[in-house]
KOLGU-506367 format. One record per residue: x, z, y of N, C-alpha, C in turn. Coordinates in nm, 3 decimals, always signed. Each point is the difference from the previous one (the first is absolute). Layout:
+---------+---------+---------+---------+---------+---------+---------+---------+---------+
!    n_xx !    n_zz !    n_yy !   ca_xx !   ca_zz !   ca_yy !    c_xx !    c_zz !    c_yy !
+---------+---------+---------+---------+---------+---------+---------+---------+---------+
!       X !       Z !       Y !       X !       Z !       Y !       X !       Z !       Y !
...
+---------+---------+---------+---------+---------+---------+---------+---------+---------+
END
This chain:
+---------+---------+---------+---------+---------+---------+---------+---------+---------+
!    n_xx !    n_zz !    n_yy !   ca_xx !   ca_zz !   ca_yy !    c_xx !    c_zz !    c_yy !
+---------+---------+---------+---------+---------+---------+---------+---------+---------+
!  -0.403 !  -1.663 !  +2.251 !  +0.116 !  +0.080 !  +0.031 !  +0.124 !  -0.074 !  -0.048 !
!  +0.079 !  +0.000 !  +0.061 !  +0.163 !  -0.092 !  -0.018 !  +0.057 !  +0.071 !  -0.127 !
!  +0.102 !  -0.062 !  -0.057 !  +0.092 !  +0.081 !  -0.063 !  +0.076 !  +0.120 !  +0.036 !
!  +0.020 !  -0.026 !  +0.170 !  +0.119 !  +0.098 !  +0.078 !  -0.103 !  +0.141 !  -0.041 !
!  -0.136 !  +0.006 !  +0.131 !  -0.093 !  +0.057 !  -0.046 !  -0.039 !  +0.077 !  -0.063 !
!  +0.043 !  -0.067 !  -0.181 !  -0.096 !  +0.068 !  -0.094 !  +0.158 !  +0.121 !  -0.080 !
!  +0.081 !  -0.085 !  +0.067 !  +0.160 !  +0.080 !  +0.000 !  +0.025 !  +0.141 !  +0.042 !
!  -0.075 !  -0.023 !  +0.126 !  +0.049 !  +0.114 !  +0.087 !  -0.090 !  +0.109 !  -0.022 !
!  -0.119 !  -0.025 !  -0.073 !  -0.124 !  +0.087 !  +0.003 !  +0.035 !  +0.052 !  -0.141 !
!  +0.085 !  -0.105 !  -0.113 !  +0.000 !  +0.065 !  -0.131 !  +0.081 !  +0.101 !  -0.041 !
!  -0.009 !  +0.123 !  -0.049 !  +0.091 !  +0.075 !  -0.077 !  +0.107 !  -0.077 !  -0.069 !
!  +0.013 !  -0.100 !  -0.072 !  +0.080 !  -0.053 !  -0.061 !  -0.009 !  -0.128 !  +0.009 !
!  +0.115 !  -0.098 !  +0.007 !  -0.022 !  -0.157 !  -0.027 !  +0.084 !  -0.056 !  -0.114 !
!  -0.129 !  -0.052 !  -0.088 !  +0.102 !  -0.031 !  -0.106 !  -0.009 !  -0.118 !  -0.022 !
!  +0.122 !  -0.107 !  -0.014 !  +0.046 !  -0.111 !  -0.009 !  +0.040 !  -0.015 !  -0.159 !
!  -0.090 !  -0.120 !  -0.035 !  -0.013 !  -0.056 !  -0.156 !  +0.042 !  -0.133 !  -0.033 !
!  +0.050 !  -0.055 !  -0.136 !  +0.016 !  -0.128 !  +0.015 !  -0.137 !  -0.028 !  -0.090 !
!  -0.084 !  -0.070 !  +0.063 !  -0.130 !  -0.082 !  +0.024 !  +0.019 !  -0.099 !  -0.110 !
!  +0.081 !  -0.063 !  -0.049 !  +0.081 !  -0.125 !  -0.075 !  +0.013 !  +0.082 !  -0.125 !
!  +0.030 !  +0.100 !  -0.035 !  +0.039 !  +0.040 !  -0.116 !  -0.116 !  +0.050 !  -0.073 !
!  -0.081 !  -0.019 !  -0.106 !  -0.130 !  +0.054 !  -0.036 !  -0.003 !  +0.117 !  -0.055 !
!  +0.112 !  +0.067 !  -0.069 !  +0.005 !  +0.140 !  -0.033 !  -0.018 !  +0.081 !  +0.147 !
!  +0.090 !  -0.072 !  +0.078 !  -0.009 !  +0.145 !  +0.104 !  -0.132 !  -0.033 !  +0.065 !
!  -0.087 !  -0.116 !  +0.009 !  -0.087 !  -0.010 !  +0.099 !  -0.139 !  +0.055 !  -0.102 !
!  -0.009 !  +0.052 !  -0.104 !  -0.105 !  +0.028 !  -0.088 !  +0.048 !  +0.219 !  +0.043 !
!  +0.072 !  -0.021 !  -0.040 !  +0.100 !  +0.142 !  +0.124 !  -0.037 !  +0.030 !  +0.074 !
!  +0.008 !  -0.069 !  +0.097 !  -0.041 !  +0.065 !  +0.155 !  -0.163 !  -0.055 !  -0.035 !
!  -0.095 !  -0.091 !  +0.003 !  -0.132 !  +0.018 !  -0.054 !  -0.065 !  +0.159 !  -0.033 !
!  +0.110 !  +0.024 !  -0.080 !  -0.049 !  +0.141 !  -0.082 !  +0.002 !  +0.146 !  +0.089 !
!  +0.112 !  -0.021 !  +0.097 !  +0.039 !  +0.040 !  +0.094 !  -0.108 !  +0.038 !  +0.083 !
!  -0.041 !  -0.153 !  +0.049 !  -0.113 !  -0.015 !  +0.113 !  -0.129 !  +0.038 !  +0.000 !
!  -0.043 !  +0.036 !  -0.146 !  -0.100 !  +0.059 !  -0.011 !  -0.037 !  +0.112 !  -0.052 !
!  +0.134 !  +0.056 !  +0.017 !  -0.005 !  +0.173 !  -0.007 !  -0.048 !  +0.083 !  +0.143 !
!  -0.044 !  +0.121 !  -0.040 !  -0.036 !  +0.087 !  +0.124 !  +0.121 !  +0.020 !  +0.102 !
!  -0.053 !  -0.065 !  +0.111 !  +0.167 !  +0.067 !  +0.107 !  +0.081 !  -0.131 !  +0.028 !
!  -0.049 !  -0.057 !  -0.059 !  +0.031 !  -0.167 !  +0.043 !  +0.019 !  -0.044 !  +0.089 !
!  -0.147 !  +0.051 !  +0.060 !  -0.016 !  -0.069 !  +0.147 !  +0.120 !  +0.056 !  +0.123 !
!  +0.060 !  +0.134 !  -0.051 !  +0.115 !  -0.006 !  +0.103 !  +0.134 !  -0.056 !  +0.009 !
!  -0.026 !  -0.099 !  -0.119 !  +0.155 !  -0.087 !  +0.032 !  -0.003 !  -0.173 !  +0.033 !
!  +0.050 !  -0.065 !  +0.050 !  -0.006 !  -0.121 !  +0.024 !  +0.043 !  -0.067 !  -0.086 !
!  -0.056 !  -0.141 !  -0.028 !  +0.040 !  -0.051 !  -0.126 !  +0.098 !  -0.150 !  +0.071 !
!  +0.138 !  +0.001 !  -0.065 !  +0.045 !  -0.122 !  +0.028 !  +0.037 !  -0.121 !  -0.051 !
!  -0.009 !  -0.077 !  -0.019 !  +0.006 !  -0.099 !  -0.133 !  +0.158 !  -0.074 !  +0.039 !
!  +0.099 !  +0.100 !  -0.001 !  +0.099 !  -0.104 !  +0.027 !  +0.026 !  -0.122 !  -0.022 !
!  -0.019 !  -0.115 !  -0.119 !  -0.017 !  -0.144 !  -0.025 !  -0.069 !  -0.054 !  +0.060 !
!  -0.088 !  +0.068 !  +0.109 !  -0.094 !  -0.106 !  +0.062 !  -0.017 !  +0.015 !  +0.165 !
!  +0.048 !  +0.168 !  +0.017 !  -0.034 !  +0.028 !  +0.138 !  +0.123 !  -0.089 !  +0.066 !
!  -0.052 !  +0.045 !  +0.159 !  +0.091 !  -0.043 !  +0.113 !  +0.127 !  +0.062 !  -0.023 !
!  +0.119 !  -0.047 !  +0.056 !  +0.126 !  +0.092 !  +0.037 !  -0.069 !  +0.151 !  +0.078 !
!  -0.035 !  -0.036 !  +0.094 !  -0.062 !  +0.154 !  +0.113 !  -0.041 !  +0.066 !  -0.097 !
!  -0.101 !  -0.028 !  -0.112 !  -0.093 !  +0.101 !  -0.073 !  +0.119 !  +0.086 !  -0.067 !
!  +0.139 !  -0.058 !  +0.004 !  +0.110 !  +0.114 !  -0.075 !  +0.046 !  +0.108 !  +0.035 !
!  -0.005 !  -0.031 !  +0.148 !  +0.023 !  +0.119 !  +0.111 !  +0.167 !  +0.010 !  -0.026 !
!  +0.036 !  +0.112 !  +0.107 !  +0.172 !  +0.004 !  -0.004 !  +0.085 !  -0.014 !  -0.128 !
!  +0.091 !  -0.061 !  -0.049 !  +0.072 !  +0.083 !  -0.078 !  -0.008 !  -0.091 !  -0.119 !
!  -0.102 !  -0.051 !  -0.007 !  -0.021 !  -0.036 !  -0.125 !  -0.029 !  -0.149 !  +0.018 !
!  +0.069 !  -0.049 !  -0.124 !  -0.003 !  -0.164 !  -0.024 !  -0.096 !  -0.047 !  -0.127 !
!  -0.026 !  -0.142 !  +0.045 !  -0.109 !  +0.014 !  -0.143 !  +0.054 !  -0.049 !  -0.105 !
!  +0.125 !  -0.043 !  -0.019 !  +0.095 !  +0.029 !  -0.095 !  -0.002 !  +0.116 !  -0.089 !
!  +0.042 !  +0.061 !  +0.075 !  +0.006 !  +0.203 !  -0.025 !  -0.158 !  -0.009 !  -0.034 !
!  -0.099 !  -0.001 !  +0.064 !  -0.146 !  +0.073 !  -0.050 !  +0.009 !  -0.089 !  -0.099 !
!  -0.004 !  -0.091 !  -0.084 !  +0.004 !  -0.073 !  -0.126 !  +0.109 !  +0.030 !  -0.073 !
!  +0.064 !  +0.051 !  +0.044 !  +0.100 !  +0.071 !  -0.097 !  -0.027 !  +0.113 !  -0.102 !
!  -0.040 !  +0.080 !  +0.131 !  -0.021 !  +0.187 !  -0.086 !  -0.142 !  +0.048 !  +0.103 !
!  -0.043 !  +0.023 !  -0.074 !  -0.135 !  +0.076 !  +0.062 !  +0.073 !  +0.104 !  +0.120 !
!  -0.091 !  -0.029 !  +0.098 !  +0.053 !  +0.077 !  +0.189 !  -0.166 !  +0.081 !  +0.004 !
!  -0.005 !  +0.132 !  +0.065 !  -0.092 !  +0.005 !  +0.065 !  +0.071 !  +0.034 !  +0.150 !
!  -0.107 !  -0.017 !  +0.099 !  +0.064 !  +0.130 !  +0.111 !  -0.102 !  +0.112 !  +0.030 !
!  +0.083 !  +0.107 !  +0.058 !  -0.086 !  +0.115 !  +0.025 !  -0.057 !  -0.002 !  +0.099 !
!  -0.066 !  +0.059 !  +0.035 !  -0.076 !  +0.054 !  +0.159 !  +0.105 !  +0.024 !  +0.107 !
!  +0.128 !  +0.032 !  -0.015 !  +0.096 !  +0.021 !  +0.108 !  +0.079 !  -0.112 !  -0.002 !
!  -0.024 !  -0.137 !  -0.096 !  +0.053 !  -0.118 !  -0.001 !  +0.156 !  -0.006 !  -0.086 !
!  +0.007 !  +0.127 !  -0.050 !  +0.090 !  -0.011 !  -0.142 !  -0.029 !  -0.075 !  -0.097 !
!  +0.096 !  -0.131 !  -0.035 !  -0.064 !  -0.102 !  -0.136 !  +0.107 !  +0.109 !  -0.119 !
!  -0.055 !  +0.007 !  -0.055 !  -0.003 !  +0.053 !  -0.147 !  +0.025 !  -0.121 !  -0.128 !
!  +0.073 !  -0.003 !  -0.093 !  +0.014 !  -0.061 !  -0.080 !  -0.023 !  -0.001 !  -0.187 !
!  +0.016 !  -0.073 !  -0.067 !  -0.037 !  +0.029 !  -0.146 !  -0.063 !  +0.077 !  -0.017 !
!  +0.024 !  +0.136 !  -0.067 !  -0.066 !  +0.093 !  -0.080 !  -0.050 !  +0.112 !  +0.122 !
!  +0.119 !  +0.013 !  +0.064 !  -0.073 !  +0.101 !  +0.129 !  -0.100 !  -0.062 !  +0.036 !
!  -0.032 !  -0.116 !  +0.055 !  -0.092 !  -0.121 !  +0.072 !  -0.153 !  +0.062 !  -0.122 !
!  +0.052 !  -0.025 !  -0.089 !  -0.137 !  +0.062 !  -0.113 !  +0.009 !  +0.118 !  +0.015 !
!  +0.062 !  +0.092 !  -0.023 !  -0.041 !  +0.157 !  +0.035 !  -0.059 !  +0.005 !  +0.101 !
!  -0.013 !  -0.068 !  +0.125 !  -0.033 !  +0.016 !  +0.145 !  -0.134 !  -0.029 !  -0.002 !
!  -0.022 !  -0.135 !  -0.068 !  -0.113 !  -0.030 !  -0.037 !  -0.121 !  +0.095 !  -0.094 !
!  +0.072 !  +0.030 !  -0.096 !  -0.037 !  +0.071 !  -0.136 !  -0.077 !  +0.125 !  +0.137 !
!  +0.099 !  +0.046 !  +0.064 !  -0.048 !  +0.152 !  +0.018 !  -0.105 !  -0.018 !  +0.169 !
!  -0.002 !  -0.119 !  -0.008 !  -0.145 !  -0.040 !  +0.143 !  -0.130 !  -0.012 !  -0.062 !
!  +0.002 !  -0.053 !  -0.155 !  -0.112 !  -0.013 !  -0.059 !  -0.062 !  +0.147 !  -0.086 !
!  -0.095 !  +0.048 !  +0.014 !  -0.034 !  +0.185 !  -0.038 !  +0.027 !  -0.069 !  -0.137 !
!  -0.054 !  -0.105 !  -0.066 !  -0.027 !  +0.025 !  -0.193 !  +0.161 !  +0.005 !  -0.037 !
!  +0.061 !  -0.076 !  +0.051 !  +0.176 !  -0.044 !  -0.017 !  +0.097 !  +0.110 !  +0.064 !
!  -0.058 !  +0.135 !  +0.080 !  +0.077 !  +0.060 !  +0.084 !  +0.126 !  +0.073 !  -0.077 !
!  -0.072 !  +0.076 !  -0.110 !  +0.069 !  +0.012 !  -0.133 !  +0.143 !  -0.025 !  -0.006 !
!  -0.044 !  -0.152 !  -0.046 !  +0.127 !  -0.084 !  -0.036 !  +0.073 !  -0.012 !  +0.097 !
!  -0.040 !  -0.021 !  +0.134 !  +0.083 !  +0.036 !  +0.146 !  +0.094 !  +0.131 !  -0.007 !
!  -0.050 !  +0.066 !  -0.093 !  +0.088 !  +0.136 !  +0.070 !  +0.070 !  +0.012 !  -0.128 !
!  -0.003 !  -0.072 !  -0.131 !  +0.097 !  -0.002 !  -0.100 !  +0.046 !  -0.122 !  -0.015 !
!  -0.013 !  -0.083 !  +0.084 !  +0.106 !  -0.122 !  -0.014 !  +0.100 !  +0.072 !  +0.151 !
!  +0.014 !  +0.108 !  +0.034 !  +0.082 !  +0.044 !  +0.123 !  +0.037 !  +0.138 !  -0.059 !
!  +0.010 !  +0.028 !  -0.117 !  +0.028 !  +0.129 !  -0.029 !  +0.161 !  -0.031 !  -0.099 !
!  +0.090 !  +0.093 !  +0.038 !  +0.100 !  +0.015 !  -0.084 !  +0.087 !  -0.144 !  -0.035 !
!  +0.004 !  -0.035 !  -0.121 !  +0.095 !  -0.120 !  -0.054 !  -0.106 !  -0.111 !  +0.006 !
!  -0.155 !  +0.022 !  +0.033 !  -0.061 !  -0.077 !  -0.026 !  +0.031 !  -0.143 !  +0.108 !
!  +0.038 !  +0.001 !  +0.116 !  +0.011 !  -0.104 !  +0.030 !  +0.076 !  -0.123 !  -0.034 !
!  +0.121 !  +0.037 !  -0.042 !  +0.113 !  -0.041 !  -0.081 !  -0.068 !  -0.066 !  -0.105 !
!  -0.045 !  +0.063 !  -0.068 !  -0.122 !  -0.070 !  -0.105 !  -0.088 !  -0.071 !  -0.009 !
!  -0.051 !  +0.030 !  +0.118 !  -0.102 !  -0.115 !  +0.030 !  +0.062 !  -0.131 !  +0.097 !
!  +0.120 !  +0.030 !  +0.033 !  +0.056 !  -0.143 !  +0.055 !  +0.038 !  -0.076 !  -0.118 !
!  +0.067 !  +0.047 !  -0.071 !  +0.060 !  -0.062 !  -0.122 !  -0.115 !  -0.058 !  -0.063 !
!  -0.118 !  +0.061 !  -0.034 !  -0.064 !  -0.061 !  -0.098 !  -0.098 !  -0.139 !  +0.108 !
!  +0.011 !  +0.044 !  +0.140 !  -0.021 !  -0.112 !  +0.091 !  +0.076 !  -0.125 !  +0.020 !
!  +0.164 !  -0.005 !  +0.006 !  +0.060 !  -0.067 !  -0.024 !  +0.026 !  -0.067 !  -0.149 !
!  -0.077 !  +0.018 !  -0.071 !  -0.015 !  -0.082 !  -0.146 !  -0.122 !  -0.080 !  +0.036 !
!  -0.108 !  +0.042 !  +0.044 !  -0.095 !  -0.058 !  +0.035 !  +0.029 !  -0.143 !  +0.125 !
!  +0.118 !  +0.044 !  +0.122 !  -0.001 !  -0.114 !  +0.063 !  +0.117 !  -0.113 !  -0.023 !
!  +0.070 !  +0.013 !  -0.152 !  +0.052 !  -0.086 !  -0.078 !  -0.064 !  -0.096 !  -0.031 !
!  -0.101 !  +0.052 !  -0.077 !  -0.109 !  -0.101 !  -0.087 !  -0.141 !  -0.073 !  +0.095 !
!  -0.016 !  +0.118 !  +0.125 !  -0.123 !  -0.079 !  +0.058 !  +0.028 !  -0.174 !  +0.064 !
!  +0.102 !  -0.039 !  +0.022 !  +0.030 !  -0.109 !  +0.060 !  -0.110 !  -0.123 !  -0.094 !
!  +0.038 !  +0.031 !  -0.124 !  -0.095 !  -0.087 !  -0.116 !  -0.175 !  -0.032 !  +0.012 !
!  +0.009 !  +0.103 !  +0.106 !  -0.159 !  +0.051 !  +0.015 !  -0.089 !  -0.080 !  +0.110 !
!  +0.086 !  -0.051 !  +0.067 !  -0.039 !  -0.039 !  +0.118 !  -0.050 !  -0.139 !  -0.001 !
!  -0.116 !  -0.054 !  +0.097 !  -0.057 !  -0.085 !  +0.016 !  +0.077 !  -0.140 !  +0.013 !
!  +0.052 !  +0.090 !  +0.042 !  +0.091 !  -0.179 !  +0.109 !  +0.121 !  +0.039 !  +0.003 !
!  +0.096 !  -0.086 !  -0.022 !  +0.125 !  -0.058 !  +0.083 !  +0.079 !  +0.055 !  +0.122 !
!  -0.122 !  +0.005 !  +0.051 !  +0.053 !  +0.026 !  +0.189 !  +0.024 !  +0.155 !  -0.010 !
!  +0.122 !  +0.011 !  +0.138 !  +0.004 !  +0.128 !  -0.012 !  +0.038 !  +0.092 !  -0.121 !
!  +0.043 !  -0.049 !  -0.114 !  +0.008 !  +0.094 !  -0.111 !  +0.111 !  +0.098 !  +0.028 !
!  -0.040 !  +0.151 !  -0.023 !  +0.103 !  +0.079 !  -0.005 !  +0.126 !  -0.024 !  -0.086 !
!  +0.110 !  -0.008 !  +0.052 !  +0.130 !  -0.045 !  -0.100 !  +0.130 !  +0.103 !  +0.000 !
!  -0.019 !  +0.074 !  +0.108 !  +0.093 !  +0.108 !  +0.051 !  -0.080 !  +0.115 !  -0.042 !
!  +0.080 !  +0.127 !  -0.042 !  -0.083 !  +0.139 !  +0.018 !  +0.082 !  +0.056 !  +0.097 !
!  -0.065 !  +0.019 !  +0.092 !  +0.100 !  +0.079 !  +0.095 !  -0.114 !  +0.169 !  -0.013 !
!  +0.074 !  +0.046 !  +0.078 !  -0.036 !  +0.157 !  +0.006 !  -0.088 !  +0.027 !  +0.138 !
+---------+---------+---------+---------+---------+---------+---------+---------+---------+
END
Protein backbone atom coordinates (compact mmCIF):
# COMPACT_ATOMS: atom_id res chain seq x y z
CA UNK A 1 0.00 0.00 0.00
CA UNK A 2 1.55 3.58 -0.98
CA UNK A 3 1.89 6.27 1.45
CA UNK A 4 -1.09 8.33 -0.38
CA UNK A 5 -3.14 5.08 0.39
CA UNK A 6 -2.32 4.40 3.82
CA UNK A 7 -3.25 8.44 4.17
CA UNK A 8 -6.48 8.37 2.94
CA UNK A 9 -7.61 5.18 4.78
CA UNK A 10 -5.97 6.61 8.16
CA UNK A 11 -7.86 8.47 10.88
CA UNK A 12 -4.88 10.49 11.49
CA UNK A 13 -1.41 11.17 9.80
CA UNK A 14 1.23 11.86 11.87
CA UNK A 15 4.45 13.34 10.64
CA UNK A 16 7.73 12.84 12.94
CA UNK A 17 11.26 13.87 12.81
CA UNK A 18 12.84 10.30 12.29
CA UNK A 19 16.48 12.12 12.94
CA UNK A 20 15.75 13.20 16.34
CA UNK A 21 15.93 10.11 18.88
CA UNK A 22 13.76 11.48 21.65
CA UNK A 23 10.91 11.98 19.37
CA UNK A 24 11.52 8.75 17.34
CA UNK A 25 11.61 6.46 20.75
CA UNK A 26 8.03 8.73 20.99
CA UNK A 27 6.32 7.85 18.26
CA UNK A 28 7.80 3.96 18.73
CA UNK A 29 5.80 4.17 21.94
CA UNK A 30 3.08 5.59 20.07
CA UNK A 31 3.10 2.78 17.50
CA UNK A 32 2.59 0.21 19.69
CA UNK A 33 -0.25 1.30 21.54
CA UNK A 34 -3.89 0.02 20.92
CA UNK A 35 -5.50 2.17 18.00
CA UNK A 36 -2.38 2.64 16.24
CA UNK A 37 -3.18 1.00 13.44
CA UNK A 38 -5.58 3.92 12.50
CA UNK A 39 -3.05 6.48 11.91
CA UNK A 40 -0.33 6.66 9.31
CA UNK A 41 3.07 6.97 10.25
CA UNK A 42 5.36 9.64 8.53
CA UNK A 43 8.94 9.97 8.97
CA UNK A 44 9.38 13.45 7.77
CA UNK A 45 13.53 13.29 7.55
CA UNK A 46 13.27 10.60 5.27
CA UNK A 47 9.94 10.47 3.36
CA UNK A 48 9.21 11.85 -0.15
CA UNK A 49 7.98 15.55 -0.57
CA UNK A 50 4.28 13.84 -1.77
CA UNK A 51 4.28 11.74 1.54
CA UNK A 52 3.68 15.55 3.13
CA UNK A 53 0.61 16.09 1.35
CA UNK A 54 -0.82 19.83 0.96
CA UNK A 55 0.28 22.47 3.08
CA UNK A 56 3.00 21.24 4.61
CA UNK A 57 6.81 21.53 4.11
CA UNK A 58 9.37 19.29 5.49
CA UNK A 59 10.95 22.13 6.95
CA UNK A 60 7.74 22.78 8.98
CA UNK A 61 7.23 18.79 9.73
CA UNK A 62 10.89 18.96 11.34
CA UNK A 63 10.13 21.83 12.95
CA UNK A 64 6.98 21.14 15.23
CA UNK A 65 5.23 17.97 15.32
CA UNK A 66 2.04 18.13 12.35
CA UNK A 67 -0.54 15.52 12.34
CA UNK A 68 -3.48 15.64 9.78
CA UNK A 69 -6.98 14.67 10.35
CA UNK A 70 -9.31 12.55 8.39
CA UNK A 71 -10.88 15.75 6.72
CA UNK A 72 -7.14 16.73 5.87
CA UNK A 73 -6.84 19.46 8.64
CA UNK A 74 -2.88 19.53 9.64
CA UNK A 75 -2.92 20.29 13.22
CA UNK A 76 0.10 21.51 14.99
CA UNK A 77 2.31 21.30 18.38
CA UNK A 78 0.30 20.48 21.29
CA UNK A 79 -3.14 20.34 19.50
CA UNK A 80 -1.23 17.88 16.87
CA UNK A 81 -0.67 15.74 20.38
CA UNK A 82 -4.07 16.18 21.77
CA UNK A 83 -5.33 14.90 18.34
CA UNK A 84 -3.15 12.19 18.62
CA UNK A 85 -3.43 11.61 22.46
CA UNK A 86 -7.31 11.36 21.98
CA UNK A 87 -7.13 8.59 18.67
CA UNK A 88 -5.21 6.33 20.95
CA UNK A 89 -8.13 4.65 23.78
CA UNK A 90 -5.01 4.30 26.68
CA UNK A 91 -3.93 8.22 25.89
CA UNK A 92 -7.67 9.36 25.15
CA UNK A 93 -7.64 10.85 28.63
CA UNK A 94 -4.89 13.05 28.07
CA UNK A 95 -6.62 13.98 24.64
CA UNK A 96 -9.43 15.46 26.31
CA UNK A 97 -7.24 17.28 29.10
CA UNK A 98 -4.56 18.49 27.05
CA UNK A 99 -7.93 20.36 25.17
CA UNK A 100 -9.62 21.36 28.27
CA UNK A 101 -9.62 24.98 29.64
CA UNK A 102 -5.98 26.84 30.03
CA UNK A 103 -4.59 23.54 29.40
CA UNK A 104 -3.54 24.08 25.97
CA UNK A 105 -1.66 27.22 26.57
CA UNK A 106 0.22 25.01 28.89
CA UNK A 107 0.95 22.46 27.13
CA UNK A 108 2.32 24.61 24.21
CA UNK A 109 4.56 26.40 26.44
CA UNK A 110 5.93 23.54 28.13
CA UNK A 111 6.23 22.16 24.27
CA UNK A 112 8.01 25.07 23.14
CA UNK A 113 10.83 24.58 25.85
CA UNK A 114 11.13 21.23 24.64
CA UNK A 115 11.63 22.41 20.82
CA UNK A 116 14.46 24.87 22.05
CA UNK A 117 16.61 22.18 23.33
CA UNK A 118 15.63 19.21 20.92
CA UNK A 119 17.85 20.58 18.05
CA UNK A 120 20.95 19.04 20.34
CA UNK A 121 19.22 15.77 19.95
CA UNK A 122 19.40 15.10 16.58
CA UNK A 123 21.35 12.68 14.50
CA UNK A 124 22.68 14.69 11.84
CA UNK A 125 23.35 18.01 10.55
CA UNK A 126 20.95 17.93 7.71
CA UNK A 127 17.82 19.47 7.89
CA UNK A 128 18.17 20.63 11.52
CA UNK A 129 15.27 22.51 12.87
CA UNK A 130 16.60 26.21 13.45
CA UNK A 131 13.36 28.27 13.17
CA UNK A 132 10.25 27.65 15.53
CA UNK A 133 7.61 28.71 13.60
CA UNK A 134 3.96 28.06 14.71
Amino acid sequence: MSNSSLQTAAQLTVYFDGDCPVCSAEIAHYRSQPGAQACAWIDAASCTEDALGPGLTRGAALRRFHVRRADGQLVDGMRGFAALWSTLPRTAWLGRLASFGPMPALFESAYRVFLAVRPLWRKTARQTPTEHST
